[in-house]
VOGUKOL-948029 format. One record per residue: residue number from 1; residue in one letter; x, y, z of N, C-alpha, C in turn. Coordinates in steps of 0.001 Angstrom, whole numbers, plus 524288, in hexadecimal, padded with zeros to 5 digits. Atoms other than C-alpha are relative to their C-alpha. Layout:
<atoms>
- NUM | a | X | Y | Z | X | Y | Z | X | Y | Z .
...
</atoms>
This chain:
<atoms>
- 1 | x | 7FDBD | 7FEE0 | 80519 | 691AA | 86082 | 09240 | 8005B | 805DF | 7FF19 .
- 2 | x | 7FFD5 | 7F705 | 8007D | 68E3F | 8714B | 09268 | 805B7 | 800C1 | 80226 .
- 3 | x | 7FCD8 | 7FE05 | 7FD39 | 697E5 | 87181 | 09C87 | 804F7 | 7FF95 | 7FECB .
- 4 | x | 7FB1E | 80111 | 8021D | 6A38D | 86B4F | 094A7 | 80069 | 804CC | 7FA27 .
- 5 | x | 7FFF8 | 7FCD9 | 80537 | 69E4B | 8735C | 0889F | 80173 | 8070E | 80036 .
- 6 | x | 7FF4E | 7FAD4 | 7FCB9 | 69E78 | 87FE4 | 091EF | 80601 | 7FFE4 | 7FF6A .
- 7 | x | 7F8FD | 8009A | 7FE48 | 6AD0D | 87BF1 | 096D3 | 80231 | 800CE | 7FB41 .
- 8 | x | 7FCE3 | 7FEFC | 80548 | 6B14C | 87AD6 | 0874E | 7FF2C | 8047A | 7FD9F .
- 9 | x | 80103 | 7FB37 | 80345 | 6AA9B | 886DB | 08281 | 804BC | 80602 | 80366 .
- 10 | x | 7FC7F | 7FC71 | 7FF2D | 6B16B | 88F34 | 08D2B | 8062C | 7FEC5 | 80072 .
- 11 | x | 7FA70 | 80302 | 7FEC0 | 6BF6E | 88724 | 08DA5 | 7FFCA | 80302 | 7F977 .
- 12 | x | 80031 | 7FFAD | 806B9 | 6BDF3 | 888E3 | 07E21 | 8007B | 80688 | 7FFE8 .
- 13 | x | 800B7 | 7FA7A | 8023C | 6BA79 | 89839 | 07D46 | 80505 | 801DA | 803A0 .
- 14 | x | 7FBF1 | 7FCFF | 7FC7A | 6C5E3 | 89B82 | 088FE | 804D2 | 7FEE5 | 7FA03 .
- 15 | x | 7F8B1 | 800CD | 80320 | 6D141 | 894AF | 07F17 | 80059 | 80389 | 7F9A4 .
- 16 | x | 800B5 | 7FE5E | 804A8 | 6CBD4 | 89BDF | 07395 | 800D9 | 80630 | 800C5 .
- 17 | x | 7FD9A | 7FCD2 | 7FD6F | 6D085 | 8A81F | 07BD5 | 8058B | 80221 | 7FC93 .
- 18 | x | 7F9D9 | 80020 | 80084 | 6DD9F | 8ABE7 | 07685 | 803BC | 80349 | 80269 .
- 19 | x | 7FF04 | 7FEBF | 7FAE8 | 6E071 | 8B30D | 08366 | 7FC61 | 802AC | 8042A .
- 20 | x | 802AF | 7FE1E | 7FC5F | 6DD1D | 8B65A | 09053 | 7FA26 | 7FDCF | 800A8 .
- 21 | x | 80510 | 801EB | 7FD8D | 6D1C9 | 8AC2F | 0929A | 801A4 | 7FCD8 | 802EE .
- 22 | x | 7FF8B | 802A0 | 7FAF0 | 6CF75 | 8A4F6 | 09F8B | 802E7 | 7FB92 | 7FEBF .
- 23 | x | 7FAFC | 80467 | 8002A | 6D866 | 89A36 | 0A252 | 7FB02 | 7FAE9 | 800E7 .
- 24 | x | 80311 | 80416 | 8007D | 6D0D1 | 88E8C | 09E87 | 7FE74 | 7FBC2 | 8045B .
- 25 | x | 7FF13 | 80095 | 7FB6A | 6D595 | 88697 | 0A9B3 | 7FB7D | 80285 | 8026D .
- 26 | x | 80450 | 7FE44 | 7FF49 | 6CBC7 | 88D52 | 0B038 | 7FB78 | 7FDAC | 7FEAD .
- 27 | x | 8050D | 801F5 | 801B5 | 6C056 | 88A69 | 0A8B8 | 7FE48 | 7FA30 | 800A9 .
- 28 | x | 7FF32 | 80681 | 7FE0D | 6C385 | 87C10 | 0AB88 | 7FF01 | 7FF79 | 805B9 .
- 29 | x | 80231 | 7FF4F | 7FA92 | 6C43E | 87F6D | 0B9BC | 7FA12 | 80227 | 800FD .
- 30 | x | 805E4 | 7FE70 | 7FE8D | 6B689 | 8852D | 0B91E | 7FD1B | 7FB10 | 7FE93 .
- 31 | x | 80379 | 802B8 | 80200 | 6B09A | 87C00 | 0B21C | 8008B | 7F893 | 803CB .
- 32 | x | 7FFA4 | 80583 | 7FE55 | 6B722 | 8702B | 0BAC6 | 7FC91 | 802ED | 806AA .
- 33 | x | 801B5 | 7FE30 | 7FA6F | 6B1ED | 87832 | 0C766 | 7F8CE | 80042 | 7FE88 .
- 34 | x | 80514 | 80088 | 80293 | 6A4BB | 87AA4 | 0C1D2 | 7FB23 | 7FC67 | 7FE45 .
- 35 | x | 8038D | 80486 | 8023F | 69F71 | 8708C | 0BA5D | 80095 | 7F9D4 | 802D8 .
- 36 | x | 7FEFE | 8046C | 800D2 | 69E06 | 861E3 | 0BB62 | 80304 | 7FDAF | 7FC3D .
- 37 | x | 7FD72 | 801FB | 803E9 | 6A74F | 85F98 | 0B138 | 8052F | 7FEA8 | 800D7 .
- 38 | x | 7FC33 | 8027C | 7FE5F | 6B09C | 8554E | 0B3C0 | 80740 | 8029B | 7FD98 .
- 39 | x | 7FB66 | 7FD4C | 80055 | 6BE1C | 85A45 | 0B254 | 803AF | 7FCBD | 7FBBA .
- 40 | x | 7FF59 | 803FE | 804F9 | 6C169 | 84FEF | 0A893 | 7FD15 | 80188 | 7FAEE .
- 41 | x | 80171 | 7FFE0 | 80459 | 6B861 | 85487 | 09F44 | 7FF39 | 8057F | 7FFC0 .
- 42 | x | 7FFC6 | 7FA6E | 80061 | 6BA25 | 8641C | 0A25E | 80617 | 80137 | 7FDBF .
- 43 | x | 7FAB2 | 7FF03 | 802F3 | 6C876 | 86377 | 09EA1 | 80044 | 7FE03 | 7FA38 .
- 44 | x | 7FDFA | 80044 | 805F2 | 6C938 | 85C90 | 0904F | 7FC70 | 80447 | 7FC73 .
- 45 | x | 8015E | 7FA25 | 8030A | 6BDD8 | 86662 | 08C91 | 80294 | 8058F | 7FFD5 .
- 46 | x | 7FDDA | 7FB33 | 8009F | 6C388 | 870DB | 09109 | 8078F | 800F6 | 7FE54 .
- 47 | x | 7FAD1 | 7FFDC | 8037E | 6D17B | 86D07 | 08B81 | 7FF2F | 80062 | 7FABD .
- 48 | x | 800DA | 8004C | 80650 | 6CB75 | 86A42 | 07E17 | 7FBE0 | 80465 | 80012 .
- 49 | x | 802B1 | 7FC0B | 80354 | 6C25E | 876F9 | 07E66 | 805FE | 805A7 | 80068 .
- 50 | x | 7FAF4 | 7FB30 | 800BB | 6D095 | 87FCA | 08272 | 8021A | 7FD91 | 7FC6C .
- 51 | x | 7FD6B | 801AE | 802F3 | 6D771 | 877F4 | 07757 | 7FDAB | 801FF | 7FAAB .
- 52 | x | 8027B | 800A7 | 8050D | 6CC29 | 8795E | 06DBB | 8008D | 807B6 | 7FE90 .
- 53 | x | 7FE76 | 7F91E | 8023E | 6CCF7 | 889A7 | 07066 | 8048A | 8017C | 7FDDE .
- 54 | x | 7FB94 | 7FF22 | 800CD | 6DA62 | 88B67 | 0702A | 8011F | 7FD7F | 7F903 .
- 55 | x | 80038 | 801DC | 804A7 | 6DA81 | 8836C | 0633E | 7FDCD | 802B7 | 7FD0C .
- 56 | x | 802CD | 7FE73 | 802ED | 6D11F | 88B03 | 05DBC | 80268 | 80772 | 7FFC9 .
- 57 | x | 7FDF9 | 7FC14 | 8015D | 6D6EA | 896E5 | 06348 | 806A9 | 80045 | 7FC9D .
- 58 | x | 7FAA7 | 7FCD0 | 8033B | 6E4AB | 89577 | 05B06 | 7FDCD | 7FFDB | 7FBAC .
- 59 | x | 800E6 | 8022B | 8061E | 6DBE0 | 890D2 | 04EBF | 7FEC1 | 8072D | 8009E .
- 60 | x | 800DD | 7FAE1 | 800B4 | 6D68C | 8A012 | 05134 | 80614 | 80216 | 7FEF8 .
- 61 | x | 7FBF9 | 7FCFE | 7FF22 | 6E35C | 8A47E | 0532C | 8034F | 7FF77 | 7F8A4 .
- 62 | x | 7FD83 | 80105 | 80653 | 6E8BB | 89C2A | 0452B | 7FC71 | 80369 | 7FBFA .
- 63 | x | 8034C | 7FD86 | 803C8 | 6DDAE | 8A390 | 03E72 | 801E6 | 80595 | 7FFCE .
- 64 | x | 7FE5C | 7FA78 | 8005D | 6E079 | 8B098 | 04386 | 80720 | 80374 | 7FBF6 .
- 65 | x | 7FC37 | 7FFAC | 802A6 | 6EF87 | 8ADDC | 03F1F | 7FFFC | 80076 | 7FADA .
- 66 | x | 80033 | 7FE0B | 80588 | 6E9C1 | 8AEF9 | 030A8 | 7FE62 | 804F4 | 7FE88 .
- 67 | x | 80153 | 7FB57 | 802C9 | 6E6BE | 8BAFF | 031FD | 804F8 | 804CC | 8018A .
- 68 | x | 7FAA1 | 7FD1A | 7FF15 | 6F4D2 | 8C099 | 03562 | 802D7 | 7FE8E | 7FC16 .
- 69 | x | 7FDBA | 7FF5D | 803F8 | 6FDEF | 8C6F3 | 02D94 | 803B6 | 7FA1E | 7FCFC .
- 70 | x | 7FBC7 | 8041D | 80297 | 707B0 | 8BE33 | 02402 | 80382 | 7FF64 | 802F6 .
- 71 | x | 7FA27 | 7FEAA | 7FC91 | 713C8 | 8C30C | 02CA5 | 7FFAD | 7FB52 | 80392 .
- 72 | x | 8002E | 801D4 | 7F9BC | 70D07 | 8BDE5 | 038CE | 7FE8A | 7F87F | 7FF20 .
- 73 | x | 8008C | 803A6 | 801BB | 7094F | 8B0C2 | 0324A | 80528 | 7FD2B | 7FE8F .
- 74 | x | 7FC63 | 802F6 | 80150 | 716BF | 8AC8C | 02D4D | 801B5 | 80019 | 80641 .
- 75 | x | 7FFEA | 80199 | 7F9C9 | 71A72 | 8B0E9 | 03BEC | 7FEDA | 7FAAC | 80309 .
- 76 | x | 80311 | 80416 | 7FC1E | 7115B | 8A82D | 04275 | 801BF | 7FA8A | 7FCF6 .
- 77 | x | 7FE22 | 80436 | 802C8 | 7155A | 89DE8 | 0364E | 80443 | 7FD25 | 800C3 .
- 78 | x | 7FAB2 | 80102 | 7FC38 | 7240B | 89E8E | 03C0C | 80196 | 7FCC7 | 805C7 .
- 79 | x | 7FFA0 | 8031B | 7FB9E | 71FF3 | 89C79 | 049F3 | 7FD3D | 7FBE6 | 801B0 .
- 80 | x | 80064 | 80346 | 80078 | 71990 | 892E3 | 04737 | 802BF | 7FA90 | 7FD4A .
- 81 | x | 7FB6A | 80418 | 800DF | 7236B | 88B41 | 03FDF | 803E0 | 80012 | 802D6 .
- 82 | x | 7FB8F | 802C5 | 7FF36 | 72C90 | 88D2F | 04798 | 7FE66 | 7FDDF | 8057C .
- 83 | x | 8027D | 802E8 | 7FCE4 | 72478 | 887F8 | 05279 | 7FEA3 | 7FB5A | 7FE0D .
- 84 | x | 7FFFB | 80554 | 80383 | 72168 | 87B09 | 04998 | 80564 | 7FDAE | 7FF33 .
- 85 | x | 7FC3B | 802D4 | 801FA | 72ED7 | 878CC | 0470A | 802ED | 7FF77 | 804AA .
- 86 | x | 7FD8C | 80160 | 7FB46 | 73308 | 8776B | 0549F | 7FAA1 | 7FB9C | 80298 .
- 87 | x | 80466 | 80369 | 7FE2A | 72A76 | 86ADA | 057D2 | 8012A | 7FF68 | 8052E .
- 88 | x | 7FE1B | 8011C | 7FBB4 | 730D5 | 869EC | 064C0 | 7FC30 | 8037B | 80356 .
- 89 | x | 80293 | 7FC0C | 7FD55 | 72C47 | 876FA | 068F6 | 7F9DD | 7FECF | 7FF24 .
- 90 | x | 80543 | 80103 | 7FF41 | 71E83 | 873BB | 064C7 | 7FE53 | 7FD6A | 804B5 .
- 91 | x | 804EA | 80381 | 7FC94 | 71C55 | 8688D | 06C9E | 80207 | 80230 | 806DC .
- 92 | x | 80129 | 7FC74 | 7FA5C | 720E0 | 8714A | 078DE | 7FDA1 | 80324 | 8001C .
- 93 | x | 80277 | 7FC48 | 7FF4A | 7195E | 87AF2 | 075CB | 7FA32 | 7FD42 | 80134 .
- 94 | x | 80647 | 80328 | 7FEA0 | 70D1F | 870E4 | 075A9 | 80057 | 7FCF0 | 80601 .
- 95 | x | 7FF4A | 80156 | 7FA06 | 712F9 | 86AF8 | 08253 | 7FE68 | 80412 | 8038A .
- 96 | x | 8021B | 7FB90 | 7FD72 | 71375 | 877CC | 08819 | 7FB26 | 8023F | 80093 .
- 97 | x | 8041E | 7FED4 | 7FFC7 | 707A0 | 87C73 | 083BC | 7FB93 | 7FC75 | 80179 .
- 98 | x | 803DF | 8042F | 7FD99 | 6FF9F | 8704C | 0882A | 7FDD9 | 80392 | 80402 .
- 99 | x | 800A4 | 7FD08 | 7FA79 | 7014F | 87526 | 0954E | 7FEF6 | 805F9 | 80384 .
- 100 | x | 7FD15 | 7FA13 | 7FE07 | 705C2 | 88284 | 0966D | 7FA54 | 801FC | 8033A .
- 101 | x | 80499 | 7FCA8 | 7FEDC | 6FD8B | 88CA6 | 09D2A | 80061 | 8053B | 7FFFB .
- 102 | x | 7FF09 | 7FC01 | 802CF | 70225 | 896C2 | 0955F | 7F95D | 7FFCD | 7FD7B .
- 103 | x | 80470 | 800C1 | 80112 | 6F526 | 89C5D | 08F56 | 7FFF3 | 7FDFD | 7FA9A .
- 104 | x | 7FF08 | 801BC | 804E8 | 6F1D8 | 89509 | 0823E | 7FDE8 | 801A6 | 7FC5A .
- 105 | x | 8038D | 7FC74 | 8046E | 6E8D0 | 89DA6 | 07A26 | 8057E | 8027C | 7FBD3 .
- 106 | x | 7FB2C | 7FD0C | 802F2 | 6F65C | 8A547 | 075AD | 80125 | 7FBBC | 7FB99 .
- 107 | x | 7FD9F | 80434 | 802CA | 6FBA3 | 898C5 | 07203 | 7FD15 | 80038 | 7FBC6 .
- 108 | x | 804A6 | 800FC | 803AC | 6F003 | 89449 | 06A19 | 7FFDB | 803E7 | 7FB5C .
- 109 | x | 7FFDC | 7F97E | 804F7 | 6F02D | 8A17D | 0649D | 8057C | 7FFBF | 7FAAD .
- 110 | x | 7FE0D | 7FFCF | 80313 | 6FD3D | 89F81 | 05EF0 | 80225 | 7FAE3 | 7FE30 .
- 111 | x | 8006D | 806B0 | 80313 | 6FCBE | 8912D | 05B25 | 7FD48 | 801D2 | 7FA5F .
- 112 | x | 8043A | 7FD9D | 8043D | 6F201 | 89865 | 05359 | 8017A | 80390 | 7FD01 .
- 113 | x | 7FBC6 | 7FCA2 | 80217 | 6FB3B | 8A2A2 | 04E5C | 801A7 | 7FEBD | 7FC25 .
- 114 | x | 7FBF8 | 8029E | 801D7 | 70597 | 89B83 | 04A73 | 7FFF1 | 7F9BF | 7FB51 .
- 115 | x | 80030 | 805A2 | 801EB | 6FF26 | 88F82 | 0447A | 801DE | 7FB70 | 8024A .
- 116 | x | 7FEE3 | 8053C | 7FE9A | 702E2 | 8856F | 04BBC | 7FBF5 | 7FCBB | 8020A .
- 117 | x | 802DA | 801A3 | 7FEBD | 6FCAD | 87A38 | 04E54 | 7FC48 | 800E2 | 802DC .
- 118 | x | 80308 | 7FEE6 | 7FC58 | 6F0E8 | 87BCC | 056BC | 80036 | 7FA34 | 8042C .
- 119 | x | 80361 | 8046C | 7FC4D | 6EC4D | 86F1E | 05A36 | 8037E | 7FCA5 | 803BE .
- 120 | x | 7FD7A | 80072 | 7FD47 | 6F82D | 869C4 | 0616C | 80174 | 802BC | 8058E .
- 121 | x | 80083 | 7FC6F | 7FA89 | 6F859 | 8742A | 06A05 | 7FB05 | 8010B | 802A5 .
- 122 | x | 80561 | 8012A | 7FE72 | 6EA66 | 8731D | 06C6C | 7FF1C | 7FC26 | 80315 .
- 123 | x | 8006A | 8041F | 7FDD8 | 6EBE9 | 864D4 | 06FD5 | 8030B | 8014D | 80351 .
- 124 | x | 7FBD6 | 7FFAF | 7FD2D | 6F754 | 868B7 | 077C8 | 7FDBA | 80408 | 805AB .
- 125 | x | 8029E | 7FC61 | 7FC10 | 6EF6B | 87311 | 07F32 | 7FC03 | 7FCB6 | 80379 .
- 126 | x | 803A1 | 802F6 | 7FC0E | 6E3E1 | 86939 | 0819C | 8010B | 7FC5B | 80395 .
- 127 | x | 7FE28 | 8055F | 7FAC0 | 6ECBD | 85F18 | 088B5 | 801AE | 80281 | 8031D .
- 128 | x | 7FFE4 | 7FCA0 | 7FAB3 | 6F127 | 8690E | 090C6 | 7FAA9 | 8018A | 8031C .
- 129 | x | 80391 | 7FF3E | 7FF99 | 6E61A | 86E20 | 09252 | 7FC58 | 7FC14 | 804F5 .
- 130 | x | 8034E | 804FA | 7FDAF | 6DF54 | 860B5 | 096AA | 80452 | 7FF31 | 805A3 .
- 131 | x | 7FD47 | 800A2 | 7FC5D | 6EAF7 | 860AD | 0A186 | 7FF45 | 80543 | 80298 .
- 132 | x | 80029 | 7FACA | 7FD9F | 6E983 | 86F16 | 0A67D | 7FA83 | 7FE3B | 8023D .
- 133 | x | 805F1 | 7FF36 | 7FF28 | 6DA9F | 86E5D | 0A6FF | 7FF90 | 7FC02 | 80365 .
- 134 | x | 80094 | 80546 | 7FCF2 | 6DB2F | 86035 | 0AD65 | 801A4 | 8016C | 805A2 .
- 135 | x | 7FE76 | 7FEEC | 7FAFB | 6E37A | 866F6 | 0B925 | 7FC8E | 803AB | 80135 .
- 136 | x | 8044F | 7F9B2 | 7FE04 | 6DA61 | 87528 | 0B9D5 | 7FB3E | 7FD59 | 80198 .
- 137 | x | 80579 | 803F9 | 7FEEA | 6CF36 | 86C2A | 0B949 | 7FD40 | 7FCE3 | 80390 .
- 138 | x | 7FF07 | 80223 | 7FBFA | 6D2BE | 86257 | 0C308 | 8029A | 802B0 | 803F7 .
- 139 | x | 801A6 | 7FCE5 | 7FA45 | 6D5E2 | 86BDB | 0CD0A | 7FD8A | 8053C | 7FE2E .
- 140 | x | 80364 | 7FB0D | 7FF54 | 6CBD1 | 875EA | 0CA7B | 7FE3C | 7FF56 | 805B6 .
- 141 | x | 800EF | 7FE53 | 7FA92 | 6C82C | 8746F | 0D888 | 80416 | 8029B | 80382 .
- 142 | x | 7FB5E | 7FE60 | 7FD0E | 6D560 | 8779F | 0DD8D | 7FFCE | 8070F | 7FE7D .
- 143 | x | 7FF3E | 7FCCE | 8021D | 6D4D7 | 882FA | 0D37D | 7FAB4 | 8041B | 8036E .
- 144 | x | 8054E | 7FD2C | 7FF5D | 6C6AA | 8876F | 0D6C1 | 80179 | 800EA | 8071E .
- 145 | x | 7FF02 | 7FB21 | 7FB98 | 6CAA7 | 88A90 | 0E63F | 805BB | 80352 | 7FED7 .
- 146 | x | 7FD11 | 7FB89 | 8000D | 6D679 | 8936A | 0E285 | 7FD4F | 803F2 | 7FE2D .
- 147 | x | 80272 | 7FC10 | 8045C | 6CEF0 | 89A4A | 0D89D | 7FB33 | 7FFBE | 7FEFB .
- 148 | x | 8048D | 800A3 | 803A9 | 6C2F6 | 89DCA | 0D31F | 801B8 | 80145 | 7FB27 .
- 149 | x | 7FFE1 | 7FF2D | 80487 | 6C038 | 89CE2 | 0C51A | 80115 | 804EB | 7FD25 .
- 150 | x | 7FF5D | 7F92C | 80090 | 6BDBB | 8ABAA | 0C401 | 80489 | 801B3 | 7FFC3 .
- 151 | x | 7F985 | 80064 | 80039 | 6CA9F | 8AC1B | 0CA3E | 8033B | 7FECB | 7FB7B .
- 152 | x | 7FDC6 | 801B4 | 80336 | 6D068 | 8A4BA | 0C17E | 7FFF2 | 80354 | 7F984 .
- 153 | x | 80079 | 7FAEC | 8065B | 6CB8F | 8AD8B | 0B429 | 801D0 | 803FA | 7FFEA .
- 154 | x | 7FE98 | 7FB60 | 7FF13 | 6CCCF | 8B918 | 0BA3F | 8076B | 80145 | 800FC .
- 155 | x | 7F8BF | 7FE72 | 801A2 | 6DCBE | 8B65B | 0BD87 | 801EE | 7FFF3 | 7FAC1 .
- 156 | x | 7FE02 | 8008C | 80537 | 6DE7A | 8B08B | 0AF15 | 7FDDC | 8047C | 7FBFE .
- 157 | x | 800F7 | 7FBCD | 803DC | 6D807 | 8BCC0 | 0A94A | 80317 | 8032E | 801E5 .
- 158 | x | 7FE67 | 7FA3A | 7FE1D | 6DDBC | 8C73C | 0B1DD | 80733 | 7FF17 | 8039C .
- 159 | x | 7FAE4 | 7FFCE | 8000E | 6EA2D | 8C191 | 0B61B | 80566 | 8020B | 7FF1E .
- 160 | x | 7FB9C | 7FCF5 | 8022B | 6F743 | 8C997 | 0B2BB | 80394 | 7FC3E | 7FE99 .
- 161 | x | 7FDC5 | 8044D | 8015D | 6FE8E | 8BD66 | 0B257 | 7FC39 | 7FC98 | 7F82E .
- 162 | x | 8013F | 802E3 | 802E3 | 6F365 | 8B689 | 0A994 | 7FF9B | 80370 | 7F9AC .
- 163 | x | 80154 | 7FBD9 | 8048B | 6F135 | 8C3C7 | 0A1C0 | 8059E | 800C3 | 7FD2D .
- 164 | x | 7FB22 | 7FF28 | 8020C | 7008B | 8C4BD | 09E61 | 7FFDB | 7FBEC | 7FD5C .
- 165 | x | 7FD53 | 8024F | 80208 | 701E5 | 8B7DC | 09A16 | 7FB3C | 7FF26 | 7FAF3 .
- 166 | x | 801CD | 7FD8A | 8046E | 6F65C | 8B9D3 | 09134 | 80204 | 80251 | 7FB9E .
- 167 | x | 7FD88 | 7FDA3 | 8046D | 6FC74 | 8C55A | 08B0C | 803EC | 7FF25 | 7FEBE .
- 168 | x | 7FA84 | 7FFC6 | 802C1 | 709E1 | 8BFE6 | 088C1 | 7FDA5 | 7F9C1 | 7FC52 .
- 169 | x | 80049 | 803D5 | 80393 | 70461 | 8B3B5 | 082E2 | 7FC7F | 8018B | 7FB45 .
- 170 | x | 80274 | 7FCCE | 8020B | 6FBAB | 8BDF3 | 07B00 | 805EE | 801AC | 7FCA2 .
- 171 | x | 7FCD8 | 7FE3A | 802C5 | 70875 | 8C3D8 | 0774B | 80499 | 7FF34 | 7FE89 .
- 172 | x | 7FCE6 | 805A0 | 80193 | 70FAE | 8B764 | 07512 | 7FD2D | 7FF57 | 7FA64 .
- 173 | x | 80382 | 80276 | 8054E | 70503 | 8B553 | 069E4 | 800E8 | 804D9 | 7FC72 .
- 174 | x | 7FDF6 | 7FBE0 | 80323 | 7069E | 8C340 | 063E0 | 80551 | 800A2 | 7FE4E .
- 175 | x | 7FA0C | 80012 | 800AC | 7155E | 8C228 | 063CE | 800B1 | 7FA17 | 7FB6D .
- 176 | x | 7FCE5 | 80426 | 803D1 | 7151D | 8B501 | 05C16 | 7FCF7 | 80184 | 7FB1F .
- 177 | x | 8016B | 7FDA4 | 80329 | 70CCF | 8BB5F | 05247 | 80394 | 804DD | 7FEE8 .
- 178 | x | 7FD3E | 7FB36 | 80150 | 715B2 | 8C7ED | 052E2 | 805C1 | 8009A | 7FEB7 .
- 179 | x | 7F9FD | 7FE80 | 80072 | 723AA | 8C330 | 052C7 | 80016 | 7FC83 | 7FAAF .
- 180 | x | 7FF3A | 80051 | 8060E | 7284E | 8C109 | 04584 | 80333 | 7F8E5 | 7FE76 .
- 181 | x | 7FEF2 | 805C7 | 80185 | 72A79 | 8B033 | 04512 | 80342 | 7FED2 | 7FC7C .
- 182 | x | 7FD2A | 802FF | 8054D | 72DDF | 8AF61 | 037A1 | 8037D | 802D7 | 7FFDB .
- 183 | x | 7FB4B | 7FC95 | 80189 | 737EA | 8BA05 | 037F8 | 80432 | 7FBB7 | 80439 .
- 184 | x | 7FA93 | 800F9 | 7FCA4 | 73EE4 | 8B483 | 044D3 | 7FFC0 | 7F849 | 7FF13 .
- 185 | x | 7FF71 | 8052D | 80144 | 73B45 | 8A535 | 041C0 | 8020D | 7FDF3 | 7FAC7 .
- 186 | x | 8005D | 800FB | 805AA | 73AC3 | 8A455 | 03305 | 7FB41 | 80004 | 7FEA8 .
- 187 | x | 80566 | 7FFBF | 80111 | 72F41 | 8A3A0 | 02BA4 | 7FF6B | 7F7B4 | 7FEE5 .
- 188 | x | 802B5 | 8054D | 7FF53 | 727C7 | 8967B | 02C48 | 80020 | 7FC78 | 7F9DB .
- 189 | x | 7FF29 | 8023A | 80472 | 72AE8 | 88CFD | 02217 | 7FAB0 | 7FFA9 | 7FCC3 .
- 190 | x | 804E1 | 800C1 | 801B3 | 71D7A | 88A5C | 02037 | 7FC05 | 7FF64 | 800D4 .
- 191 | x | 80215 | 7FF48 | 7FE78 | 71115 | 88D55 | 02233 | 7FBA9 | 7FAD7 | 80158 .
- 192 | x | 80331 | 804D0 | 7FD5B | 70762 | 8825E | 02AB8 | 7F881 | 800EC | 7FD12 .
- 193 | x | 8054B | 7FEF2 | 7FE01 | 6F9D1 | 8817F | 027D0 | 7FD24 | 7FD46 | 80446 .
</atoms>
């Protein structure tokens, strides 16, 4: 039981990251190489402790959005409606994002922004999630002779590839805070709580 509580505390503190922490993946591969812990019951924890950070990190992120200007609030009020009023595009964007392996802290970040729902995209992350982790998991042996773990941190920290796409999804999130929504969308009929 430590050892599942271990696996959730660090799966949990990586997604609460909102860039540039180890690629979780990973931590799944350690913990399936490592421990006795059946690989069946190392993946739904560690899908539901990256679901439960990430969740928690856009609720930080919706908090922080009260403390930005009025301007930047009807902004974010805009792109968010006009992201709601295209239901189509939502549910590709939750398709997409199931899977993707684009990094998702950004996202989260501006789910958390913008107001939009959280918890759909949360659920949408953990069923991916439970399918990513199920393959890293089930071949962590394949994984563990290419690489060591070390390996593995040390490319996703110091990478030029992993470090670029960091900062553009860094400055993907500053840009939807910075470009002016309600001027080029309209302003948002009305505000969500």
């Amino acid at each position: 039981m430590t050892e599942y509580l271990i696996l959730f505390a660090v799966v949990f503190a990586i997604n609460l990251l909102p860039a540039f922490g180890p690629p979780t993946w990973s931590v799944i591969v350690l913990f399936g190489l490592t421990t006795d812990l059946p690989v069946f019951g190392i993946v739904p924890v560690g899908a539901a402790a990256a679901a439960s950070g990430r969740y928690l990190l856009a609720h930080g992120f919706r908090i922080l959005a009260g403390y930005v200007s009025q301007e930047t609030k009807d902004n974010l009020a805009a792109a968010r409606h006009a992201f709601e009023k295209r239901k189509h595009h939502g549910w590709a964007a939750l398709g997409l994002f199931a899977l993707s392996p684009v990094p998702s802290a950004q996202l989260f970040a501006a789910i958390g922004l913008t107001n939009i729902r959280i918890l759909p995209f949360t659920a949408a992350f953990f069923a991916g999630r439970l399918v990513s982790y199920s393959i890293y998991a089930g071949s962590a042996h394949l994984v563990a002779e290419e690489l060591t773990l070390a390996d593995t941190f040390r490319e996703a920290l110091t990478s030029p590839w992993g470090i670029a796409l960091q900062l553009l999804m860094l400055a993907m999130l500053v840009a939807l805070v910075r470009i002016p929504w309600a001027r080029i969308l309209g302003p948002a009929e009305e505000k969500q709580d």
